[in-house]
PAZAPA-564816 format. One record per residue: residue in one letter; x negated, y negated, z of N, C-alpha, C in turn. Coordinates in pm, whole numbers, padded with zeros to 5 digits, always signed. Atoms other than C-alpha are relative to their C-alpha. Last residue first. Layout:
<nodes>
AXYZXYZXYZ ...
</nodes>
This chain:
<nodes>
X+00154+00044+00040+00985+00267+03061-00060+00100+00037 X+00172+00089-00114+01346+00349+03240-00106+00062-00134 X+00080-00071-00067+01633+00369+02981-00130-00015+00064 X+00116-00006+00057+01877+00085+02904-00080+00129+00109 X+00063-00003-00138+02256+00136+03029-00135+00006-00073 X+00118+00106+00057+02388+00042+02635-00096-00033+00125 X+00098-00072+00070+02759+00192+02795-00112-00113-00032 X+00149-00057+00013+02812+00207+03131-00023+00006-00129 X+00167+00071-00070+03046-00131+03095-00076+00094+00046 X+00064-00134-00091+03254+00035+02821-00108-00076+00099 X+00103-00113+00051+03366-00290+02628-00009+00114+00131 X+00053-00098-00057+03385-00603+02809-00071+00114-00019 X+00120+00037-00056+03412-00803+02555-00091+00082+00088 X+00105-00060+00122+03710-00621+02359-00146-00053+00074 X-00022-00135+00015+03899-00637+02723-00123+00052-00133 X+00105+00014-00076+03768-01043+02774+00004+00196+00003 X+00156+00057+00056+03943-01107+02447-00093+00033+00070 X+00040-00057+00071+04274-00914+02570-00116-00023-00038 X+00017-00099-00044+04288-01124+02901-00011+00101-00118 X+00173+00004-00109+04207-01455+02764+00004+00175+00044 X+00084-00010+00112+04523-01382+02449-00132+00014+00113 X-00005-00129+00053+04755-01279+02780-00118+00022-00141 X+00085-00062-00075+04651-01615+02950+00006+00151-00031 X+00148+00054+00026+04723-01836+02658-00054+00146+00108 X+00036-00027+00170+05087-01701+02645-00144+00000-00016 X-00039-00140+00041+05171-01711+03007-00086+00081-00069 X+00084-00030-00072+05057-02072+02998-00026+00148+00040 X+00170+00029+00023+05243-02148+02720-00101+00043+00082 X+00099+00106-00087+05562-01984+02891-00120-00019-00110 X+00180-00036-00027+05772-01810+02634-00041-00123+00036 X+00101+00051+00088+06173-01924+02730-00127+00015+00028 X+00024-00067+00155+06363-01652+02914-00083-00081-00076 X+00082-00091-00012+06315-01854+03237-00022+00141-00104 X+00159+00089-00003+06417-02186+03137-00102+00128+00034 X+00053+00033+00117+06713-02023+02996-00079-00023-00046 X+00019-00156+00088+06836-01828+03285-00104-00060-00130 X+00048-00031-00073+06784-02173+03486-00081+00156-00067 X+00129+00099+00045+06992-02386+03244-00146+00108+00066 X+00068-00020+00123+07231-02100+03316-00063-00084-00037 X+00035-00165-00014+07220-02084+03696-00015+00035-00175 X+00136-00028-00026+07233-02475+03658-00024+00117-00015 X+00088+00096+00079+07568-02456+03479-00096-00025+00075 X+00019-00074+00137+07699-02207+03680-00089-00031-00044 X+00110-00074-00069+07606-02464+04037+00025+00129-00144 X+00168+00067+00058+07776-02759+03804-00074+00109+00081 X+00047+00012+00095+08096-02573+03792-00112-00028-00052 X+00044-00105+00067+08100-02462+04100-00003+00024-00123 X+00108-00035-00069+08094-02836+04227-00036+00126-00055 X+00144+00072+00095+08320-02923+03985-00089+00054+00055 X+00005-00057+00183+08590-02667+04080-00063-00064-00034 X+00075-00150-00025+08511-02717+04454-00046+00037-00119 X+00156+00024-00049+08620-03085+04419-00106+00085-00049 X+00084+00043+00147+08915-03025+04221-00148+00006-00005 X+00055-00093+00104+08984-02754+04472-00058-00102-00096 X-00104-00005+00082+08955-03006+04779-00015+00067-00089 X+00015+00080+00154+08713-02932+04981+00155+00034-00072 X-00131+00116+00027+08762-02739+05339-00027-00105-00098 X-00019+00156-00085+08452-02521+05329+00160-00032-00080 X-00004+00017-00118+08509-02090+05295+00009-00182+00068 X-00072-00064-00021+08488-02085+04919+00060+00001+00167 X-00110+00122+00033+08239-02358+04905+00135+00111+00028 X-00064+00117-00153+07993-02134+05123+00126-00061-00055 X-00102-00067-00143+07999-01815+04876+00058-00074+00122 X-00130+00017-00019+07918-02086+04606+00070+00120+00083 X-00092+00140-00033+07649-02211+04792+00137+00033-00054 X+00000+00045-00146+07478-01870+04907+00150-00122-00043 X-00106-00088-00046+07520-01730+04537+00060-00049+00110 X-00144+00056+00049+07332-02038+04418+00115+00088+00053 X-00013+00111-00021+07047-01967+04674+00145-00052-00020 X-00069-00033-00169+07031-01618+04592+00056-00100+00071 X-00150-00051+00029+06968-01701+04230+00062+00048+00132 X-00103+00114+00034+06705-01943+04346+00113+00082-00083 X-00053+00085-00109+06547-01692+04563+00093-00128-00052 X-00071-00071-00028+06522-01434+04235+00081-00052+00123 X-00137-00014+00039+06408-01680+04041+00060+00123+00099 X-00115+00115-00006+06154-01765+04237+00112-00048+00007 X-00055+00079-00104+06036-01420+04314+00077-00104-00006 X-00107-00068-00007+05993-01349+03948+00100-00009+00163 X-00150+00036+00087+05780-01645+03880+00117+00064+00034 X-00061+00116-00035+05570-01542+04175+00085-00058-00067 X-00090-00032-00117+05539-01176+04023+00061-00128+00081 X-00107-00054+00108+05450-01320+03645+00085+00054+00205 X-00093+00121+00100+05214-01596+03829+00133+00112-00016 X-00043+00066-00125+05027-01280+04042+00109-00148-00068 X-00061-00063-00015+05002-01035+03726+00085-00106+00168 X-00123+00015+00113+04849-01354+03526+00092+00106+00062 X-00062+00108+00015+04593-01396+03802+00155-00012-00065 X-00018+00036-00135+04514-01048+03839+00073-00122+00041 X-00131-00072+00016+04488-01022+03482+00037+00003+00131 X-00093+00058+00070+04215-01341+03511+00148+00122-00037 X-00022+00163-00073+04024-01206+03800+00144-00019-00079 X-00080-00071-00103+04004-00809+03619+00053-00163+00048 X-00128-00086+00109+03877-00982+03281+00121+00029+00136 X-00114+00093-00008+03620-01212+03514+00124+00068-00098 X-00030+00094-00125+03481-00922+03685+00100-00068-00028 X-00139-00078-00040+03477-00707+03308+00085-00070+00178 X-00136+00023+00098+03278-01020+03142+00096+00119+00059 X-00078+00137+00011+03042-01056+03419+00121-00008-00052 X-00052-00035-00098+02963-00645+03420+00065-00161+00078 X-00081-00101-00001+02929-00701+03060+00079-00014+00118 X-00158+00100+00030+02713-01016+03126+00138+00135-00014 X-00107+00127-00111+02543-00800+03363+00087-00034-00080 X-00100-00051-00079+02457-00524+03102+00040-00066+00119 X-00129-00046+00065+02366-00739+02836+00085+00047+00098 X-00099+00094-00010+02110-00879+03053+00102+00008-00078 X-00045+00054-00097+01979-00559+03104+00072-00089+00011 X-00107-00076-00010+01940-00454+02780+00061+00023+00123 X-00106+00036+00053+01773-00741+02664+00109+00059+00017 X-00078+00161-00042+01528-00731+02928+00096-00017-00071 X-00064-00034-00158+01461-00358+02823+00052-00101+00056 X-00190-00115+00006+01470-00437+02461+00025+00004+00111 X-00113+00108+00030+01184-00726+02573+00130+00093-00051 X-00040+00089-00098+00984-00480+02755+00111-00035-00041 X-00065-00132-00052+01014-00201+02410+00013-00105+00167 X-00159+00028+00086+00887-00541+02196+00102+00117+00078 X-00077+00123-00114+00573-00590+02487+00144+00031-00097 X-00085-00003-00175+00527-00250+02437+00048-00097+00033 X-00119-00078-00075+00502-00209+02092+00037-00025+00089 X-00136+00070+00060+00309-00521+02029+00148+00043+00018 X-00080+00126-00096+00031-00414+02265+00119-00027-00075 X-00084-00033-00136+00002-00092+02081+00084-00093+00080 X-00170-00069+00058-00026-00269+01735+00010+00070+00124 X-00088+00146+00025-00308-00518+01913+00112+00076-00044 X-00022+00058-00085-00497-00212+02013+00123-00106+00015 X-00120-00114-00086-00476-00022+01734+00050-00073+00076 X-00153+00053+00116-00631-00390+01571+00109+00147+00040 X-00075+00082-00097-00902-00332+01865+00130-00055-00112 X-00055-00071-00126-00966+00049+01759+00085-00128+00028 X-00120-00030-00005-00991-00110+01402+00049+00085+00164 X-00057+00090+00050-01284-00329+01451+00161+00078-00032 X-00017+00109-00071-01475-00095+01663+00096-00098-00049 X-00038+00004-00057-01463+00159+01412+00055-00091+00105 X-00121-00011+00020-01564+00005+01171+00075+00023+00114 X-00049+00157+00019-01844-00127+01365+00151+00018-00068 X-00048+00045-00168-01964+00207+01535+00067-00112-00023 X-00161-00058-00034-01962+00358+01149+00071-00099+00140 X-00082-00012+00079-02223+00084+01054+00133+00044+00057 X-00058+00093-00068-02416+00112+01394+00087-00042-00147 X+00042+00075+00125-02426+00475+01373+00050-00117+00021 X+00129-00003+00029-02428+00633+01720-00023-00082-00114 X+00118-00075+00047-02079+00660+01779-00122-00101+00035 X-00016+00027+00164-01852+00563+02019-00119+00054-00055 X+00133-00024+00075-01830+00771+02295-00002-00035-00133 X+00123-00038-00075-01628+00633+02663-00119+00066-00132 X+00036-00118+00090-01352+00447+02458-00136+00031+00051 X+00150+00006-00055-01169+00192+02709-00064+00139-00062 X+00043-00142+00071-00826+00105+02590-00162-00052+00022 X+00162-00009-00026-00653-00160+02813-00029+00115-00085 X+00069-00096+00071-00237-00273+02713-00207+00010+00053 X-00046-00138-00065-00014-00511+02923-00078+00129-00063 X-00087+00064-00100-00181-00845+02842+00053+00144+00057 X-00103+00086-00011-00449-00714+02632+00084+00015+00110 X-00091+00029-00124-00790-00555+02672+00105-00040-00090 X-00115+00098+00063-01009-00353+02408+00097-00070+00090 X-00141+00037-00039-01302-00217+02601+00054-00061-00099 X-00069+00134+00008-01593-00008+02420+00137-00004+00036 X-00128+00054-00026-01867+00230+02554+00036-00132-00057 X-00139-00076+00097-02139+00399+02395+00109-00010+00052 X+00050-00128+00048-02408+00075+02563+00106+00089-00130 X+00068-00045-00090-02117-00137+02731-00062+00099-00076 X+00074-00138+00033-01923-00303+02444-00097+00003+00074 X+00180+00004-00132-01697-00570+02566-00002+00141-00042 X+00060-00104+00008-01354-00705+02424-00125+00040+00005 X-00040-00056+00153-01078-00936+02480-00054+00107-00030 X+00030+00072+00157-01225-01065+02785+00047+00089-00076 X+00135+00058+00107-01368-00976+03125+00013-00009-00107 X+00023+00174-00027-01065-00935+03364-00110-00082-00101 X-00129+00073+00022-00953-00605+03245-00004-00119-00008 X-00058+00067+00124-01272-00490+03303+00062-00082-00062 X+00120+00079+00019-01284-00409+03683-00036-00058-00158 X-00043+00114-00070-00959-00263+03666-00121-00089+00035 X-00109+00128+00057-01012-00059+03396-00043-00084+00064 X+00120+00044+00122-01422+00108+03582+00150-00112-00070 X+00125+00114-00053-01209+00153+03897+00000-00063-00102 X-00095+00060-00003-00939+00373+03711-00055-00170+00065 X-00042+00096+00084-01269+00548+03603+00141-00086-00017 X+00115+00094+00049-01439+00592+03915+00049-00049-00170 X-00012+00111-00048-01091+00754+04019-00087-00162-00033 X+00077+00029-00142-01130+00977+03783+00073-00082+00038 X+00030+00168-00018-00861+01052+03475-00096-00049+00197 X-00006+00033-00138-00860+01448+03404-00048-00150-00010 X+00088-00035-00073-00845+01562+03040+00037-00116+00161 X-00071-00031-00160-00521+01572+02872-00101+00025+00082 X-00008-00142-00029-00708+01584+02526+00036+00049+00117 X-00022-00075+00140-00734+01202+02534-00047+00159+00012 X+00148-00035+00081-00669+01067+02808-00001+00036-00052 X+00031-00155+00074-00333+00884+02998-00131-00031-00062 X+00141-00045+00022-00269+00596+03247-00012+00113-00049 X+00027-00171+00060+00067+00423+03321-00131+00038-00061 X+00096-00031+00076+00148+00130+03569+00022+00154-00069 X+00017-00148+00025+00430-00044+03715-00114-00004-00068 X+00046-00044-00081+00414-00409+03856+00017+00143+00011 X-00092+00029-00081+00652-00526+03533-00057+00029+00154 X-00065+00067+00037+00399-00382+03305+00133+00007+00146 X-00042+00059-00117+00066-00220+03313+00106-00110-00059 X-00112+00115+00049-00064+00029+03062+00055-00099+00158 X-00062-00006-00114-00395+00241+03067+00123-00153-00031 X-00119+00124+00045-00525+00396+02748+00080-00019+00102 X-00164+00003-00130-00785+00656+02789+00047-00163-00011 X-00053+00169-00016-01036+00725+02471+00111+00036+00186 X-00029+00002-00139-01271+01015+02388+00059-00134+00062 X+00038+00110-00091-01299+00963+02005+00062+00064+00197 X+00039-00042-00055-01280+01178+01747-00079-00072+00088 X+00156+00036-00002-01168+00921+01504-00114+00096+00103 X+00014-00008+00138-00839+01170+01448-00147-00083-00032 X+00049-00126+00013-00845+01200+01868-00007-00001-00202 X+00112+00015-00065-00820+00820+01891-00065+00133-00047 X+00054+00085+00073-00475+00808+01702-00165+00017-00019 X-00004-00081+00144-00309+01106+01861-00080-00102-00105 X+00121-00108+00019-00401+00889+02144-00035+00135-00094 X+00105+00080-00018-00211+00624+02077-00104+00087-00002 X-00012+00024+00135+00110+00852+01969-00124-00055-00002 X+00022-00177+00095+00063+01015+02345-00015-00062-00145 X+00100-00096-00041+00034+00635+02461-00030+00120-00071 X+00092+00111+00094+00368+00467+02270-00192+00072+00048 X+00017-00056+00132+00556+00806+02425-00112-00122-00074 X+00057-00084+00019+00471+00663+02780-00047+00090-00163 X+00168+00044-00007+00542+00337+02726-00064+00141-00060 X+00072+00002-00152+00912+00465+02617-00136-00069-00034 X-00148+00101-00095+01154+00471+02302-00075-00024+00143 X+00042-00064-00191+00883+00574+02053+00099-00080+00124 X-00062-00101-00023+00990+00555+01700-00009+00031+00137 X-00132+00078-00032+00865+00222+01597+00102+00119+00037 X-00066+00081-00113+00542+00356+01682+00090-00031+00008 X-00108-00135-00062+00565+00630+01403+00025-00104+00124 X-00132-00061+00031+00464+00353+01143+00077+00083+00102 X-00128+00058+00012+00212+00174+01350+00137+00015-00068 X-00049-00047-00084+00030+00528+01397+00146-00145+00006 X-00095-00091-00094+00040+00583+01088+00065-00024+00126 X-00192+00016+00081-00112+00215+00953+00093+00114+00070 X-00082+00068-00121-00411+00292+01276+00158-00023-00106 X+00013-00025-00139-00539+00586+01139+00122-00060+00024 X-00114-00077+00040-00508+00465+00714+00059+00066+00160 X-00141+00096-00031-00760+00228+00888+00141+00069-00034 X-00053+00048-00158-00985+00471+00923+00136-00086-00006 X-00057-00135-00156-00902+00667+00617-00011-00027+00126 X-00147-00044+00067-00959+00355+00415+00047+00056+00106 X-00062+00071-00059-01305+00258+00573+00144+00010-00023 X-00005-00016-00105-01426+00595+00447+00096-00062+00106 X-00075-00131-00044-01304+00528+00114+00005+00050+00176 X-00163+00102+00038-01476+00136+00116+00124+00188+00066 X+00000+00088-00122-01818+00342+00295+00169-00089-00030 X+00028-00125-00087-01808+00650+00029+00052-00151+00136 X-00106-00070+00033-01754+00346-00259+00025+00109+00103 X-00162+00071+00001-02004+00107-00112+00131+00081-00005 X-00039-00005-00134-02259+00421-00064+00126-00139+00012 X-00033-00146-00054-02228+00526-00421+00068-00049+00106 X-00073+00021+00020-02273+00149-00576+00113+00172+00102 X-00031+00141-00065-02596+00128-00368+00168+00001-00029 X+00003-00005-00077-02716+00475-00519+00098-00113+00111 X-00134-00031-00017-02563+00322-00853-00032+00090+00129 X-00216+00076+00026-02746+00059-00822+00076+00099+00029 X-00041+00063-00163-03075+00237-00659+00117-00070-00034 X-00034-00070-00120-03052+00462-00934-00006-00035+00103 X-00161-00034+00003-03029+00164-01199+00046+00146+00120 X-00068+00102-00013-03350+00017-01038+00162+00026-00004 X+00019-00010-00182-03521+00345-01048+00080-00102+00019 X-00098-00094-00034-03415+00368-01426+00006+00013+00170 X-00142+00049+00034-03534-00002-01486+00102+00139+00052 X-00057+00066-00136-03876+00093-01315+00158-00049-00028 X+00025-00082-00123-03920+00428-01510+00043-00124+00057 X-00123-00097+00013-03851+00257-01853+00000+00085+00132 X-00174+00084-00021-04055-00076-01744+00107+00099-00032 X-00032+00030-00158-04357+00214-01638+00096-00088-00030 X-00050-00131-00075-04303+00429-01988+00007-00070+00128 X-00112+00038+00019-04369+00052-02162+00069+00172+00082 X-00075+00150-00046-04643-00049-01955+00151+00070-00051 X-00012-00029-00160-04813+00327-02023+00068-00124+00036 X-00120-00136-00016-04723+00288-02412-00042+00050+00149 X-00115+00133+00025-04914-00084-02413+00078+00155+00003 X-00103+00126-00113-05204+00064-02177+00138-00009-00078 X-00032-00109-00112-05296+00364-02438+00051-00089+00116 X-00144-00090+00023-05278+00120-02718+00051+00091+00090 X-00121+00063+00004-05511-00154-02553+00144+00099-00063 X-00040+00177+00026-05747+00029-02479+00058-00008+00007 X-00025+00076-00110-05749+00467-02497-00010-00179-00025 X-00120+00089-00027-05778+00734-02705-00005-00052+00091 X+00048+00124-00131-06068+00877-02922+00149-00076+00084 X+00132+00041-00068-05884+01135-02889-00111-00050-00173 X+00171-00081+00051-05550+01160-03043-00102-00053+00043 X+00059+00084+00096-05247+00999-02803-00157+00101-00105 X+00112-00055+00010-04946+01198-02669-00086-00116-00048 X+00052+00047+00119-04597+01173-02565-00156+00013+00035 X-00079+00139+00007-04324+01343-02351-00032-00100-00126 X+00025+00145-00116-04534+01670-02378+00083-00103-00062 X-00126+00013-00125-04406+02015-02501-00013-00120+00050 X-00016+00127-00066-04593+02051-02786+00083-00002+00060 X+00014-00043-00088-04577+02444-02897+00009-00124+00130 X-00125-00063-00038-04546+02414-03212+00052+00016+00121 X-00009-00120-00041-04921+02247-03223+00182+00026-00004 X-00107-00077+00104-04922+01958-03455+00010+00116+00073 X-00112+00069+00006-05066+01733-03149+00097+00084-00117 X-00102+00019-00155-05301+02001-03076+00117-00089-00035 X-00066-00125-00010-05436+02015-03436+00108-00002+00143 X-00048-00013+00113-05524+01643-03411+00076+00130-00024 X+00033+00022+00146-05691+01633-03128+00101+00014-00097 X+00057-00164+00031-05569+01570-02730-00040-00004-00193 X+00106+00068+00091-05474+01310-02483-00077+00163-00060 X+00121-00057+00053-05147+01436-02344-00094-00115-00070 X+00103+00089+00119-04936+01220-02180-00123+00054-00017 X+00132-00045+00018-04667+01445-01937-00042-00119-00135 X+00075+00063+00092-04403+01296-01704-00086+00027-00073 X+00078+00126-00021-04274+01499-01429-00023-00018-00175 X-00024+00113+00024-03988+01691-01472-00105-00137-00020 X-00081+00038+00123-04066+01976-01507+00016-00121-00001 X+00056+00105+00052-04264+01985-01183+00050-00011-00128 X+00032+00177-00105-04046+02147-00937-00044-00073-00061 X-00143+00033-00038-03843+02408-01217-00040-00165+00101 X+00003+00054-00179-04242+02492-01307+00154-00039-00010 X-00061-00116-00061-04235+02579-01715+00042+00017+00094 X-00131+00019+00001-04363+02216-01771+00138+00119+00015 X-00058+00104-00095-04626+02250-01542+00140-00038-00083 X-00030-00072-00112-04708+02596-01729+00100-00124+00108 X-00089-00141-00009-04707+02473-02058+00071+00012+00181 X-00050+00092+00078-04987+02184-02019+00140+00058+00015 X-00094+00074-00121-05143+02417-01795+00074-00102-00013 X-00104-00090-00038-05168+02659-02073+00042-00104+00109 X-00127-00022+00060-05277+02361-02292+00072+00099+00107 X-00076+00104-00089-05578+02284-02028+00160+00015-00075 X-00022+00047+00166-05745+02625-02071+00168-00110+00023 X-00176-00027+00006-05920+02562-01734+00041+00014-00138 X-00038-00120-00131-06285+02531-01644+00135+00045+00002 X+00078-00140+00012-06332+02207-01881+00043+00090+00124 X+00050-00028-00127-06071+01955-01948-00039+00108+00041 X+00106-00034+00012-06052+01903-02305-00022+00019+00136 X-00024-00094+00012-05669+01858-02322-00131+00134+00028 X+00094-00073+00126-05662+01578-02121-00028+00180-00036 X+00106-00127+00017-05397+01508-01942-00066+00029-00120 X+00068+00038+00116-05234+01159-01786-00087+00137-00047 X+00077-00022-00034-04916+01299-01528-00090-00050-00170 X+00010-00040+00112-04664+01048-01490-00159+00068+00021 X-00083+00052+00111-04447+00977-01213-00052+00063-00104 X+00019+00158+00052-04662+01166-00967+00103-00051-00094 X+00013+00014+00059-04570+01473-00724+00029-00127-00119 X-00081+00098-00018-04672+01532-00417-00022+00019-00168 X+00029+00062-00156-04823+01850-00249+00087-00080-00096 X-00061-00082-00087-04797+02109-00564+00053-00074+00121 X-00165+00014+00016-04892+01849-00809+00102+00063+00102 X-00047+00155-00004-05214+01787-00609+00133+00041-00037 X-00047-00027-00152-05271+02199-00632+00041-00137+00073 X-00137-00089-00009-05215+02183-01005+00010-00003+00132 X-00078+00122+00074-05470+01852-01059+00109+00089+00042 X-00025+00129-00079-05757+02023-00844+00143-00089+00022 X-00037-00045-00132-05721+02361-01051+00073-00063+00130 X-00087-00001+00026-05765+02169-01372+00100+00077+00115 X-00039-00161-00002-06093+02040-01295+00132+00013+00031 X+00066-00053+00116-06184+01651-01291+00025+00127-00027 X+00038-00148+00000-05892+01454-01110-00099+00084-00137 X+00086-00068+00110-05851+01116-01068-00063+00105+00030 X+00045-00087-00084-05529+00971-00862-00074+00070-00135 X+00092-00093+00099-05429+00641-00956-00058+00111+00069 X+00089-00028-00120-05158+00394-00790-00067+00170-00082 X-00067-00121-00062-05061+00246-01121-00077+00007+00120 X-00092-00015+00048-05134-00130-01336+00111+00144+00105 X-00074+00138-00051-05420-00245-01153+00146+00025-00081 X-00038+00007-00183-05545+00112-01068+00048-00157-00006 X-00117-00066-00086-05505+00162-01478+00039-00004+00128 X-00152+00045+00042-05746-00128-01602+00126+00101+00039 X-00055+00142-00050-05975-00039-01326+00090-00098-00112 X-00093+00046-00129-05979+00279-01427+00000-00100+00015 X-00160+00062-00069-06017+00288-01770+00010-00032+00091 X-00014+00135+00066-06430+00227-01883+00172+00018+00008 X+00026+00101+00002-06503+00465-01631+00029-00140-00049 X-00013+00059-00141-06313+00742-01672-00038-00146+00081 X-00121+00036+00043-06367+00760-02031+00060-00062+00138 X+00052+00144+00070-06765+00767-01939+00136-00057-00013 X-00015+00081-00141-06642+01024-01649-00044-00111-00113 X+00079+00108+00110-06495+01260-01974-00045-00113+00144 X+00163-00060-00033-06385+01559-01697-00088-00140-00101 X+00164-00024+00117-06034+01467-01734-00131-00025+00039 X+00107-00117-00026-05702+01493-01501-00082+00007-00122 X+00107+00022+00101-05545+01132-01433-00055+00168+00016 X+00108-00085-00004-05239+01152-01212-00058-00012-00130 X+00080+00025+00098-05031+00808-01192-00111+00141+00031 X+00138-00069-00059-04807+00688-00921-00018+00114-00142 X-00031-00122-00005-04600+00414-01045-00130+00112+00033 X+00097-00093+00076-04677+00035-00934+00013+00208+00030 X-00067-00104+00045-04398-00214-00900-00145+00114-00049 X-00042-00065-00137-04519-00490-00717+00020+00108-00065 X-00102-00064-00091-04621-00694-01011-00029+00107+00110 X+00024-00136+00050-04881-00947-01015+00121+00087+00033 
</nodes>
């Protein structure tokens, strides 16, 4: 049988007519039978039916004016009217009803145009719960938009934040747009940082409440509280809502904030590690720069020494031959061959050293390397 049964005022005084319908109408509507026309207006007043059934003959009332009048009403206009009425009445000028039947009326024709007014009433209820249904999808897809549209911002301005601290304030510019009471505590390198939303005061009972958390998992909804953990990131939202719809969006994009905070920070760590070990090797590459010109200034002065003891040397010998007893031929070779070294000597020491050479290209290369060693000093977190 169907389910679908419309509610159904009956107002006529005929109780023989009465009789031989209802129980084909209370299996078709939920039926309300009214004999006086008084009865039927102060019913409409309280609730009102899909369709009202009226006879025109209904005594104690002149039933046309109330025929009129209910459709005059702004509240009951709308309802449904099915006159049962004579011949003149139906040519009246004045017909205002939906539809009508002439008395004698009722059987099988008065059922088959009440079946077909209840499949045109249940198809339009059907299509207002669609597009009711299609409403709240579209209000709930939009809604879900603008949350998430939340967290896209804030991962856009994140890449702008050169600190923890700034990644926080931007975090909680996040929280405060869901109107949310949030605090966002950070921990990295055995430092910590802890801010709230609207600069309100951070307890102790709630620095407790993190650190007791932290340890329990990804994420945990206490009652109108929810944690988001990660590795250096905690967000602990003391009033989610009330609706368990909204409480779910929500919930599902606080911990995807979550995950774009964490990302910041660990990528603002790893600059800081990177900008450290830049600045050793720097302070590597200017060490060994100084070493190696050091080197090359100590060679170029020991070279110069050398020569300067082996031109002292030759002076020595031929100031001695002058003074020894040698024969001149002798002398004259002998200071011939100590020239002739002194210029093999000049010659060997005007010619570019390789080793010289190599160590002047190491010492410029390790100059562009070096670089400014304060600059690219990374800033504290």
């Amino acid at each position: 049988m169907d389910s679908f049964k419309p509610f159904l005022f009956l107002a006529t005084a005929d109780q023989a007519w009465i009789a031989g319908h209802k129980e084909s109408l209370q299996q078709e509507f939920e039926l309300n039978v009214f004999t006086s026309g008084s009865d039927c207006l102060s019913a409409l007043n309280e609730r009102q039916p899909d369709i009202l059934l009226l006879d025109t003959q209904l005594p104690g009332c002149d039933a046309w004016s109330l025929h009129r009048e209910i459709r005059d009403d702004f509240n009951t206009s709308d309802v449904y009217q099915f006159l049962l009425c004579n011949e003149s009445e139906a040519a009246h000028p004045d017909l205002v009803a939906d539809d009508f039947m002439l008395r004698p009326a009722g059987g099988a024709p008065l059922l088959s145009k009440l079946r077909l007014f209840k499949k045109s009433l249940q198809q339009k209820q059907e299509a207002k719960a669609q597009m009711a249904y299609a409403q709240n999808v579209a209000m709930t897809a939009m809604c879900s938009m603008g949350e998430l549209g939340v967290v896209m911002e804030f991962m856009s301005k994140s890449f702008a934040c050169r600190s923890i601290q700034a990644v926080g304030e931007q975090a909680l510019s996040a929280l405060q747009q869901y109107e949310l009471d949030g605090i966002i505590h950070f921990v990295w390198e055995g430092e910590s940082y802890t801010t709230r939303s609207n600069q309100a005061e951070i307890l102790d009972s709630d620095r407790e409440q993190i650190a007791q958390l932290r340890t329990l998992g990804r994420l945990l909804e206490i009652k109108e509280q929810l944690v988001v953990n990660f590795e250096h990131t905690t967000i602990l939202i003391k009033n989610m809502p009330e609706d368990p719809e909204r409480c779910g969006r929500i919930r599902d994009n606080i911990a995807t904030l979550c995950e774009g905070i964490e990302s910041r920070v660990a990528g603002l760590l790893l600059e800081h590690d990177n900008l450290l070990k830049q600045q050793g090797i720097r302070y590597a590459v200017c060490e060994i720069r100084d070493s190696v010109a050091n080197l090359y200034e100590r060679q170029q002065a020991h070279q110069q020494q050398g020569r300067e003891m082996m031109i002292g040397l030759i002076d020595d010998f031929e100031a001695a031959f002058v003074h020894m007893a040698i024969r001149a031929d002798i002398e004259n070779m002998m200071i011939s061959e100590m020239v002739e070294l002194r210029h093999r000597l000049d010659e060997l020491w005007d010619k570019p050293n390789e080793v010289e050479a190599k160590l002047r290209v190491v010492v410029a290369s390790l100059e562009t390397l070096a670089g400014d060693v304060g600059a690219g000093r990374p800033a504290a977190l």
